[in-house]
N, C-alpha and C positions, 0 to 999 in steps of 0.2 A: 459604845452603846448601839449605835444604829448598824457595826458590822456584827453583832450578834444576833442582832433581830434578822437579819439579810439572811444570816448564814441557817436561823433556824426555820425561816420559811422556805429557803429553799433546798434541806433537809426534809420536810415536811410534806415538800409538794416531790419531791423524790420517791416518797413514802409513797405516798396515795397512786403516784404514776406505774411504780412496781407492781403494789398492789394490781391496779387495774389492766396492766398487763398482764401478769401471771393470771389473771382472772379470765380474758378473755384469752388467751391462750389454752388453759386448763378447756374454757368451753370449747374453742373449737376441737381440739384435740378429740376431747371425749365425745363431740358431737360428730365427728368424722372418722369414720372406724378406720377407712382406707387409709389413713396417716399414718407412715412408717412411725415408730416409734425409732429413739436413739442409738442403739445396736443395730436396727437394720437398714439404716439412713447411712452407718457408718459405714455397713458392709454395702451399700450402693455405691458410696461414693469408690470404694476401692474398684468397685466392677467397672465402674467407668473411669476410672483412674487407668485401670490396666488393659481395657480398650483404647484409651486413647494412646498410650502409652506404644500399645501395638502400633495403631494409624501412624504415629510421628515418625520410629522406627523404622517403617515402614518407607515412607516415603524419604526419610534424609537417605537410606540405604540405594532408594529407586535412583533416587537423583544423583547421586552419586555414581554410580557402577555403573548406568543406564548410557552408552554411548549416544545415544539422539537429544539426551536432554543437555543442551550445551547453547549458551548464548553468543560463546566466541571464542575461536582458537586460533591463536599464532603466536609466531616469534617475539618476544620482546629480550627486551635489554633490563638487566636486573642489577644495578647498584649496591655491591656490599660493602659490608664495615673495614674491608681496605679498599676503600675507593676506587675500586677497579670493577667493571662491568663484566656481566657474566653471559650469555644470550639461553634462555630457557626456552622451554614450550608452553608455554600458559594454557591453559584452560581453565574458562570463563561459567561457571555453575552459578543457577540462581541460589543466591544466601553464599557461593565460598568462590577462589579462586584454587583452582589447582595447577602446580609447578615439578614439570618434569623438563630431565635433558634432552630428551628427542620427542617426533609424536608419537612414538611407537605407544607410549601411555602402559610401559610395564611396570613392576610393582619395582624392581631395581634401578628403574630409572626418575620413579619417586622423589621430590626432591623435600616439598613443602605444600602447607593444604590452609589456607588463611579464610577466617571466618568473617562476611561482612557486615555482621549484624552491627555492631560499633565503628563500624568503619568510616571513616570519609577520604573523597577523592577531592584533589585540586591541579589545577594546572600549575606547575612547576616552572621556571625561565630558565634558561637554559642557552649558553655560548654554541656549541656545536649543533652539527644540522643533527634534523627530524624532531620530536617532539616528545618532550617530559611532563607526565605526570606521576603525582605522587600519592599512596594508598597509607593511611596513618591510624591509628587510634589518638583522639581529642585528648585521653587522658593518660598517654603514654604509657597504656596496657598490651599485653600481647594480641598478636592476633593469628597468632598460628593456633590451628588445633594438632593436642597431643599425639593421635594418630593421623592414615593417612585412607584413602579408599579401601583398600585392601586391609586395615587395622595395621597397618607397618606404623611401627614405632620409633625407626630408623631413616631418614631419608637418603636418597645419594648424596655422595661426597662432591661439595662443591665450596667455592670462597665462603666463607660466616656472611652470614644475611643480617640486620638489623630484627631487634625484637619487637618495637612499634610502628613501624613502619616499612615501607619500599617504593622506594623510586623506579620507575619504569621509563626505556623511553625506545619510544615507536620509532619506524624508518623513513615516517612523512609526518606534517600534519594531518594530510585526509585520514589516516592511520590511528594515529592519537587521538583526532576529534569522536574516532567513531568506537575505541578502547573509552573513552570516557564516555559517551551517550549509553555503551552498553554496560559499563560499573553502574552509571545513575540507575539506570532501569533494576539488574540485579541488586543493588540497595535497596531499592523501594520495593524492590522484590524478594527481600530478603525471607520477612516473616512466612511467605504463602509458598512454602515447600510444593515442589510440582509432583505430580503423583503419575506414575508412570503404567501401561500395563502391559510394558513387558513378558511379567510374572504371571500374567493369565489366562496365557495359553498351556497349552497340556505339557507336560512334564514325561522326556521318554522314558519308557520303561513303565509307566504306570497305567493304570485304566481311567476313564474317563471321568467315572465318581471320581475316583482317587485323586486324577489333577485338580479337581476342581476345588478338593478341599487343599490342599499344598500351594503357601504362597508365601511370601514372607511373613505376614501377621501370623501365620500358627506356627509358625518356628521358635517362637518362647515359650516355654514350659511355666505350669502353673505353680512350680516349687523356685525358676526363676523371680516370677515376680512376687513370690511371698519373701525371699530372701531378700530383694530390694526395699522389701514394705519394710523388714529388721531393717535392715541398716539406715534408711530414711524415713524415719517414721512421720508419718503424716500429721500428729499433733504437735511436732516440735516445731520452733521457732524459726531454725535455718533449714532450710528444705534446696538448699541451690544444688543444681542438676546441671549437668553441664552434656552435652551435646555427644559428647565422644563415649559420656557413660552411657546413654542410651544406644549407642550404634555397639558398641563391643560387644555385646553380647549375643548380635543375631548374623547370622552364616546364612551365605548365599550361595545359590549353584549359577555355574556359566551355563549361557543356553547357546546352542549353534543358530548362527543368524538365519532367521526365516525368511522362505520365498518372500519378492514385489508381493502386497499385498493386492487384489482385486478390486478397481473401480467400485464405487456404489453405487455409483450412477451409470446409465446407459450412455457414451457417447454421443455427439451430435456428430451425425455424418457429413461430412465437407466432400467435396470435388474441386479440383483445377479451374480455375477464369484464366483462360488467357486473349480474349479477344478485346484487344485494347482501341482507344480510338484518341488518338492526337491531332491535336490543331496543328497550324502553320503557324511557322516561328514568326513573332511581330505584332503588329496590334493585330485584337481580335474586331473584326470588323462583321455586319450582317447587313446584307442588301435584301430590302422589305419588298415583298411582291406587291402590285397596285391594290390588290383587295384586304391586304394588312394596313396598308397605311390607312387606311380609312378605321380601322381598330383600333390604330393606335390615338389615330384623332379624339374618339369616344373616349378611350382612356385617361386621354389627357384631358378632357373639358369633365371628368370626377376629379380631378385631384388641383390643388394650390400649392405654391412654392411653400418647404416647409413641410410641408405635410407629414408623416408618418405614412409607408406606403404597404406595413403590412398587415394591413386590413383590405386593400386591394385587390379585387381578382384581374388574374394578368391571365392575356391569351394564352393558348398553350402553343402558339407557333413561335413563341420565342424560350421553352421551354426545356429544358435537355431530358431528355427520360430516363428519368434517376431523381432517387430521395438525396436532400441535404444532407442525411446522415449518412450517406454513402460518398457523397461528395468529400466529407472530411478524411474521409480515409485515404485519400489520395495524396498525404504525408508520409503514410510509412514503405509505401514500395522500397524505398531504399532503407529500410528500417537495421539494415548490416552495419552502417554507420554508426550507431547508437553503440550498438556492440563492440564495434572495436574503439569507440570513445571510452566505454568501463574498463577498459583494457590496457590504458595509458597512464602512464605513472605521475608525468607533467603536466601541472593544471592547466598549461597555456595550452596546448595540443588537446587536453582534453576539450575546451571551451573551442579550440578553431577546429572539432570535429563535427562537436554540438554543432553548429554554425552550420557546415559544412551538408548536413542531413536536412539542416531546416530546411535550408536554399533548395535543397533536392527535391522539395514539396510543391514547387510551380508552377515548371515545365509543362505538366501535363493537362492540357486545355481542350475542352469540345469544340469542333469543326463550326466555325461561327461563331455568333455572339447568342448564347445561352444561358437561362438560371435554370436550377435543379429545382426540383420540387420544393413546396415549405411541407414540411412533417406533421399528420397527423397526432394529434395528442394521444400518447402512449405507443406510437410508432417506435417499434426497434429494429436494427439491424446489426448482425455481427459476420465477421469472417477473420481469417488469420493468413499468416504471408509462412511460407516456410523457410528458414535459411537455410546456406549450404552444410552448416554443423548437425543441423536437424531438429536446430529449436525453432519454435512457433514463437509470432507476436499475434497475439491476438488481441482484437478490436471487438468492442462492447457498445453498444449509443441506444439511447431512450430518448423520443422527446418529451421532455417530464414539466413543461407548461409551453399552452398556448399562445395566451394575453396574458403577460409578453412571450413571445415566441423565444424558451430557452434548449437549448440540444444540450446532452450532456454524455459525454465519452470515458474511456477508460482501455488505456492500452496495457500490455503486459505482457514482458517475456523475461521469468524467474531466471530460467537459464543462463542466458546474457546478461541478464544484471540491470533489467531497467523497465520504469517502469513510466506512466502518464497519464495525469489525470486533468477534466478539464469542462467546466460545463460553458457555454456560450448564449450571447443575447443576442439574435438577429436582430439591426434597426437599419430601413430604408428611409433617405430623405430624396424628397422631389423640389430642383431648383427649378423646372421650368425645361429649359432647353438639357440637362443633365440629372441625372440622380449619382447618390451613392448608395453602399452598403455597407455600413457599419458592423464590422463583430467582434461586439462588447466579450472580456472576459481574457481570461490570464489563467494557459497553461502550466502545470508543474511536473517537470520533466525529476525522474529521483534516477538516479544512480545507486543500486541499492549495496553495493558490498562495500562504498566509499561514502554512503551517507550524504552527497552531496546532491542539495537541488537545486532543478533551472525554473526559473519562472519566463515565462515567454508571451507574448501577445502576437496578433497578426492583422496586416495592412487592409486600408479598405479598399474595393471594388468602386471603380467609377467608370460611369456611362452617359456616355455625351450624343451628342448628334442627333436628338428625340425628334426636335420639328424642324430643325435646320444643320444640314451635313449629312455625314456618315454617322452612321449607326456603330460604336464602337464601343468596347470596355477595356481599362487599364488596369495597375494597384497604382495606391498610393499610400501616403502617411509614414510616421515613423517606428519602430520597431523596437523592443529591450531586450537581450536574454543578457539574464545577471543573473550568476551564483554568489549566493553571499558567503556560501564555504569557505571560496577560496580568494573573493575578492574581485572575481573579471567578468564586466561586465562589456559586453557587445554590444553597439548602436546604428540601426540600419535604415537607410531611408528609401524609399522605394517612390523615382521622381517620377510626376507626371509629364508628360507631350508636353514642351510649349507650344504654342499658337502658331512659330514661324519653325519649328524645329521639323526634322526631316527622321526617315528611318534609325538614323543612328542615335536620337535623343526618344526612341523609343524604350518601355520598359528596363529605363536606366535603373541601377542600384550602385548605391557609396555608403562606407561604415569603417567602425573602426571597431578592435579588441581595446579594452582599456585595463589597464591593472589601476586601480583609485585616479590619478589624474592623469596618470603616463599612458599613450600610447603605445599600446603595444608589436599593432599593426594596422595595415587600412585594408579597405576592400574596394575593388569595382569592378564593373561591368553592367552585364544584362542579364534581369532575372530567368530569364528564358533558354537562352542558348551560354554563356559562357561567363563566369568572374574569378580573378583573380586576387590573390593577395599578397602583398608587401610587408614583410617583418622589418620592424623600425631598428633595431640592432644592427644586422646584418643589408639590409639594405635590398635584401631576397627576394626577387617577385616569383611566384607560383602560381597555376591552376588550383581556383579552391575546387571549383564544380562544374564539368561540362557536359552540357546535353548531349552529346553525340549519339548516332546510332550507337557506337560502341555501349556507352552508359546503359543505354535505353534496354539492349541487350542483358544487361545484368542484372536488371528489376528484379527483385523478389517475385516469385509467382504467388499471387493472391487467392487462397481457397476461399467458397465460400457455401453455404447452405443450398441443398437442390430446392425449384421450387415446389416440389409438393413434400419435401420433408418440412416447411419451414410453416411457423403461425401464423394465422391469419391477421395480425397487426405487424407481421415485417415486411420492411421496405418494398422490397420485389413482388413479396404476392398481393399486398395491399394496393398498390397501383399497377397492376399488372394489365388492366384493361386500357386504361389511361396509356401507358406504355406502347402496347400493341400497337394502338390507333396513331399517335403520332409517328412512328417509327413505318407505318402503311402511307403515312401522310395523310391522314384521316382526320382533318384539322376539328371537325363537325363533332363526330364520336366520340375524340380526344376530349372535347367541350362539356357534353356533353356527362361522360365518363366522370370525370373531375367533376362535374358539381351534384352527382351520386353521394361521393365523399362527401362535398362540403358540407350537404344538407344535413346527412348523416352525422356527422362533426357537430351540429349547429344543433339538432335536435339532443344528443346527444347532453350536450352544453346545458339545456332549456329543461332535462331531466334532472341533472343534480343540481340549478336554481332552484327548480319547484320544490323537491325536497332536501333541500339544505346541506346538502352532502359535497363533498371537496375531492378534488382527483388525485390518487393517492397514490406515485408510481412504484414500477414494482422493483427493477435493479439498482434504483439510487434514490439516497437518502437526501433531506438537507441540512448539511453544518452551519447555522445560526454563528459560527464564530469567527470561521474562515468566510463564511457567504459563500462556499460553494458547494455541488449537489458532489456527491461521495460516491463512487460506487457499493454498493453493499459489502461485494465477494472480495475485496480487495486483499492481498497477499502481500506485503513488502518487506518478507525475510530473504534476505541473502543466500541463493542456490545452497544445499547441504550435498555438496557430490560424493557423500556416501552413502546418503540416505534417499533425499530426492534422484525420481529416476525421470517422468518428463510430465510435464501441464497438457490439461486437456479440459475442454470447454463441457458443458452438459446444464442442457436448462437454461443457459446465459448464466452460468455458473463456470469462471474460470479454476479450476482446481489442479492438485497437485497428487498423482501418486507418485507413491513412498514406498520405501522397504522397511519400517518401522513405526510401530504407532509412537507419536510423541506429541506432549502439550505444546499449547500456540500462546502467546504471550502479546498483546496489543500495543503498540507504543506510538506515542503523537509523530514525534519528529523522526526519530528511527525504529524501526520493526526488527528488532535483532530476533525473536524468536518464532514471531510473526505476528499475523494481523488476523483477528477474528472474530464473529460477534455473532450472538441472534440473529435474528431475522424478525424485521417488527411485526407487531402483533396485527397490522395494518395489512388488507387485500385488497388489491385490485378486482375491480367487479370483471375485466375485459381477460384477468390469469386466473382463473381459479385455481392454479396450484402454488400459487406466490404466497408465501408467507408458512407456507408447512415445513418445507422440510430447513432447519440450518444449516445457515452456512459449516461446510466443513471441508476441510483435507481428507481422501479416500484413507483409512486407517489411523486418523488424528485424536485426541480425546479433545474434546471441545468445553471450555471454561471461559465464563465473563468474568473478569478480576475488577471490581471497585477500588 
C-alpha cells in the first residue's frame, strides 16, 4: 500500500516538474529570439566539431613531423618477445614515443610509434649494468599506434616486440633516471598536444596572401569531413575516434630548414676585465694607520658581543671597492671545470670535479684585510666568462631584500650543460675581540643533460684581532656538496689558526668523497695555494687544485657591462663615486659618498612605510616552497645542437637563439623541454620596463601549462 502511494506521488511531482520545465523553457525560447533553434544548434555543433577537428589534426601532425618538438632522444635497449635486446633510436614526443634503427629518423628506418595516453612507466630490477625501466599498458591493451609519422603502416624489420608493453634499458643510471623524469613529464603531458609554427611561414612558390591562407588546418576539404559526419555520426552511441583516424587523412609538405632566426631583443654590449688584483698567499692580515684606530674604537663602543652587525656602518677604509654581488662571482673564473664535470660518465669523478671547481673559488683575495660593499636594495649586477669552446656562463645577482640583507644569483651556460642557482642571507656577529660572517643559504648546482643536482653551502669569514693583535680574516666551518642522484656526498672542513699554530696550520682544509658510509677518498691541504687527494681503493694521491701562476693563467676572462652602457642600480655605476674616492685614498669623500646612498636607501625605505607598499624585485621571484628566490628567465633544457645555436644575455634576460621556433614545456625537477613563464604582473617602481615584455626564447612560442 504505502509503495503505491510513493510511487504515485512521485509520478505526480514528475508531472508537474516536466510540466514546469517545458513551460519555462517554451518562455525563454520564445522570449529570446537570438536562441538557435534545434537544426541550427545542430548544424553549430558540426562547425565546431570540424574546427576543432582541424586544431587536433593539426597539431598531433605538428608534433610529430616537427624535428624541434622532441623532449628526448637516444639510444636505448629494447627487450623483445625472444628475450634478446635490440638497441633502437628512441624518440621521445609529448603524448607518444617513436622507434627507429638509426637517428637518421627515415620513413624505412621506421620501426614502432607507441601512444602514451594509457601508458605507465616503472622502474624495473634488473641483474646486469645500466638501468631498466619498463613502459606498459595497466590493462594489457596495445600501445602501438596503427601507423607511423609519415602514415607507414609497415615498420622496419626487426626481433617481434611485445604488444603491452617494453622494457627498456639505458647505459647508466644517470640515463634511466633522466629517460624516466622525461616519460613522467610526456605523460602528464600527454593530453596538451604542442602546437608547432613551423607551418606559418610562407610556402615557396606562392604569394604572400596565398601563404598565409596554406597551413595544415585547410588541408581537409569540406566533403572530407561530411564523409566522416556519415560514417560517425554524431547522434549515435559509440562515437570512438581514435588518433591515427584523425591524422590519415591530412598531407603535409617538407619545408627546407630556415635561416638562425634574429634576436628580439637588442644585445647587452660586454667588454674584456682583465685587470685582476690578488692578495698574498697566507693569512690576510691589515695594519690600521694611527687615525683609524681611533675609528675603530668609536666602532666598537656601538656595538655588544652578540650583536647583529648589519645594521652597522663601517668605515670605508676597511672597505674593498666593489659590490658583494660582484664579490660572489669570483666562483666561476674557473667555471671550465663544471663543463667538463657534465662530461664524465663516472659519478665519482663527476662529484671529485664538482669539488675540484668549488675549491677554485678562494684563492682569489684583496690585498689586505677587506669587505666589499653591503648591496643597495634592488642593486644588480651581471657579467659572463667566455670559455675556450666559446660558450658563455653568464652571471645574473639582485639584491632582492634589505632587512634582512638577502643577494640572490643565477648562473647559466646551456651549452655545457650546467646551470646554478642560489639566493643568500648575510649575518654578522660581534664577540668582542673578533667577529664572523655568516652566509646563510644553499646553492643548487644542476647538471642539465644528466638531471643531476648538487646542493652546496659555503664557510664563514672570521676576523680576529679588533682591539688586541693583528688585524686578520680566515674561513672557517663545515662544508656539504651531496648529490642525491647518485648518492656522494663530500664533507669539507675549513680549520681555523690555532693560538699556538704557525704558517703551516694556516688556511688548512680536510674532507672526504663518501659514497653512503664508505669513503671514497680524502682531501688536504690549503685552501689558498695547493690540496691534494687520496683515493681509498687505490691508495693514489693526486693534485686536486693548485693556485700556481700557471692556473692563474688560465682563468676564464670575465666580460662585463661598460659603464655608461650599464643602469643606474648596478653595481659599478651605483657606487661609482664611493669607488673613485677610496681607490684616490680619499677616506673623507669615500665617507661621505656612501652615506649619499644610505640616506637615499633609508628615505627610500620611509616612502613605501608611509604608503604601504612592499619592494617587489624585478629578476627573481620567491618560491614559498623551496624558500628560495628563483630567477625569473630561468632555462634548464638540455643544449638542442641542432637547433640551439648560442645564449645571449639582454635586459638581464638570459636567452637562447635558435634555428627553429619550438614550444618550451616547464618542469620542477627536470626541464626536458624547458623552462618558462610570464612575467608577473608586479613592477618595480626603480625598472620601468620590468614586467612588460615575457620571458621568452628569440623565435620560441611561449605557453603557461597548469
Amino acid at each position: 500500500m504505502w509503495g503505491k502511494k510513493f510511487f504515485a506521488r512521485l509520478a505526480s511531482w514528475a508531472t508537474d516538474s516536466r510540466d514546469k520545465y517545458d513551460g519555462n523553457q517554451t518562455d525563454k525560447i520564445s522570449g529570446d529570439p537570438s536562441k538557435l533553434n534545434r537544426k541550427e544548434s545542430y548544424k553549430a555543433q558540426r562547425k565546431n566539431y570540424r574546427r576543432e577537428k582541424k586544431r587536433v589534426a593539426s597539431e598531433l601532425l605538428n608534433s610529430l613531423q616537427d624535428p624541434t618538438v622532441v623532449v628526448l632522444a637516444d639510444w636505448l635497449k629494447v627487450r623483445g618477445t625472444l628475450k634478446s635486446w635490440t638497441k633502437l633510436w628512441c624518440v621521445l614526443k609529448p603524448g607518444m614515443m617513436l622507434l627507429y634503427k638509426t637517428p637518421k629518423l627515415k620513413s624505412s628506418h621506421w620501426v614502432g610509434t607507441i601512444m602514451l595516453t594509457s601508458c605507465q612507466v616503472i622502474e624495473r630490477p634488473s641483474k646486469k649494468d645500466g638501468f631498466c625501466f619498463k613502459l606498459f599498458h595497466p590493462l594489457e591493451q596495445s600501445i602501438w599506434a596503427p601507423r607511423g609519422p609519415e602514415k607507414e603502416t609497415i615498420g622496419a624489420v626487426v626481433q617481434p616486440l611485445p604488444t603491452a608493453y617494453l622494457i627498456f634499458r639505458a647505459p647508466s643510471q644517470a640515463a634511466g633516471k633522466c629517460w624516466m623524469d622525461a616519460l613522467e613529464l610526456s605523460l602528464r603531458c600527454s593530453a596538451l598536444l604542442l602546437r608547432s609554427n613551423s607551418s606559418m611561414g610562407a610556402v615557396q612558390g606562392t604569394s604572400a596572401n596565398d601563404s598565409a591562407q596554406i597551413s595544415h588546418e585547410t588541408q581537409w576539404s569540406e566533403a572530407d569531413y561530411e564523409k566522416h559526419f556519415n560514417e560517425h555520426d554524431l547522434d549515435g552511441d559509440s562515437q570512438n575516434e581514435g588518433g591515427p583516424a584523425a591524422m590519415s587523412g591530412v598531407d603535409t609538405e617538407s619545408e627546407s630548414e630556415p635561416e638562425a632566426v634574429v634576436e628580439e631583443e637588442p644585445e647587452t654590449p660586454y667588454v674584456p676585465l682583465t685587470e685582476e688584483e690578488f692578495g698574498s698567499v697566507g693569512e690576510q692580515v691589515e695594519e690600521l694607520a694611527e687615525e683609524n684606530k681611533s675609528l675603530i674604537w668609536i666602532l666598537v663602543k656601538q656595538v655588544r658581543p652578540g650583536m647583529d652587525l648589519s645594521k652597522v656602518v663601517l668605515p670605508t677604509f676597511i672597505l674593498e671597492p666593489r659590490s658583494f654581488l660582484d664579490k660572489l662571482s669570483d666562483s666561476y673564473y674557473h667555471a671550465d671545470l663544471l663543463s667538463r664535470a657534465v662530461t664524465e660518465d663516472d659519478p665519482f669523478t663527476r662529484m671529485k670535479t664538482v669539488v675540484q671547481w668549488y675549491l677554485s673559488g678562494f684563492y682569489k683575495k684583496p690585498k689586505g684585510l677587506k669587505k666589499p660593499y653591503n648591496p643597495i636594495l634592488g642593486e644588480t649586477f651581471r657579467c659572463y666568462w667566455e670559455h675556450p669552446n666559446g660558450s658563455r656562463t653568464f652571471y645574473i645577482a639582485e639584491q632582492v631584500s634589505h632587512h634582512p640583507p638577502v643577494s640572490a644569483f643565477y648562473v647559466t651556460n646551456r651549452q655545457d650543460g650546467f646551470c646554478i642557482s642560489c639566493s643568500i642571507l648575510a649575518k654578522s656577529k660581534f664577540y668582542g675581540n673578533s667577529t664572523s660572517a655568516v652566509l646563510e643559504g644553499v646553492a643548487t648546482l644542476t647538471l642539465l643533460p644528466r638531471g643531476e643536482k648538487y646542493t652546496l653551502n659555503t664557510p664563514y669569514a672570521h676576523c680576529k684581532g679588533i682591539l688586541v693583535g693583528t688585524l686578520s680574516m680566515e674561513l672557517g666551518g663545515k662544508v656539504n656538496i651531496e648529490c642525491e642522484n647518485t648518492g656522494y656526498k663530500t664533507e669539507l672542513e675549513f680549520k681555523l689558526k690555532p693560538f699556538l699554530g704557525g704558517s703551516d696550520y694556516t688556511n688548512l682544509i680536510s674532507g672526504k668523497i663518501k659514497l653512503g658510509k664508505e669513503t671514497m677518498a680524502t682531501i688536504n691541504g690549503h685552501w689558498d695555494t695547493e690540496m691534494t687527494i687520496k683515493e681509498a681503493k687505490t691508495g693514489e694521491e693526486t693534485i686536486l687544485f693548485k693556485a700556481d701562476p700557471e692556473t692563474k693563467q688560465k682563468r676564464l676572462v670575465r666580460y662585463v657591462v661598460p659603464l655608461d652602457a650599464q643602469l643606474p642600480n648596478e653595481s659599478e655605476r651605483l657606487w661609482e663615486k664611493v669607488s673613485l674616492a677610496i681607490r684616490s685614498d680619499d677616506q673623507v669623500g669615500a665617507t661621505e659618498e656612501k652615506t649619499v646612498l644610505e640616506e637615499a636607501q633609508r628615505n627610500a625605505a620611509k616612502d613605501r612605510k608611509a604608503s604601504f607598499t612592499d619592494w617587489i624585485p624585478v629578476h627573481f621571484n620567491y618560491d614559498p616552497i623551496v624558500a628560495q628566490w628563483e630567477y625569473r628567465y630561468a632555462d634548464l633544457r638540455p643544449w638542442d645542437q641542432r637547433n640551439d645555436v648560442r645564449q645571449y644575455e639582454a635586459k638581464y634576460k638570459v636567452l637562447t637563439k635558435t634555428r627553429h621556433r619550438a614550444p618550451m614545456v616547464k618542469h620542477k625537477s627536470l626541464s626536458i623541454l624547458g623552462l618558462t613563464h610570464d612575467d608577473d604582473k608586479s613592477e618595480s617602481s626603480s625598472n620601468p620596463d620590468a614586467g612588460k615584455t615575457p620571458h621568452q626564447t628569440p623565435g620560441k612560442t611561449i605557453r603557461r601549462w597548469v
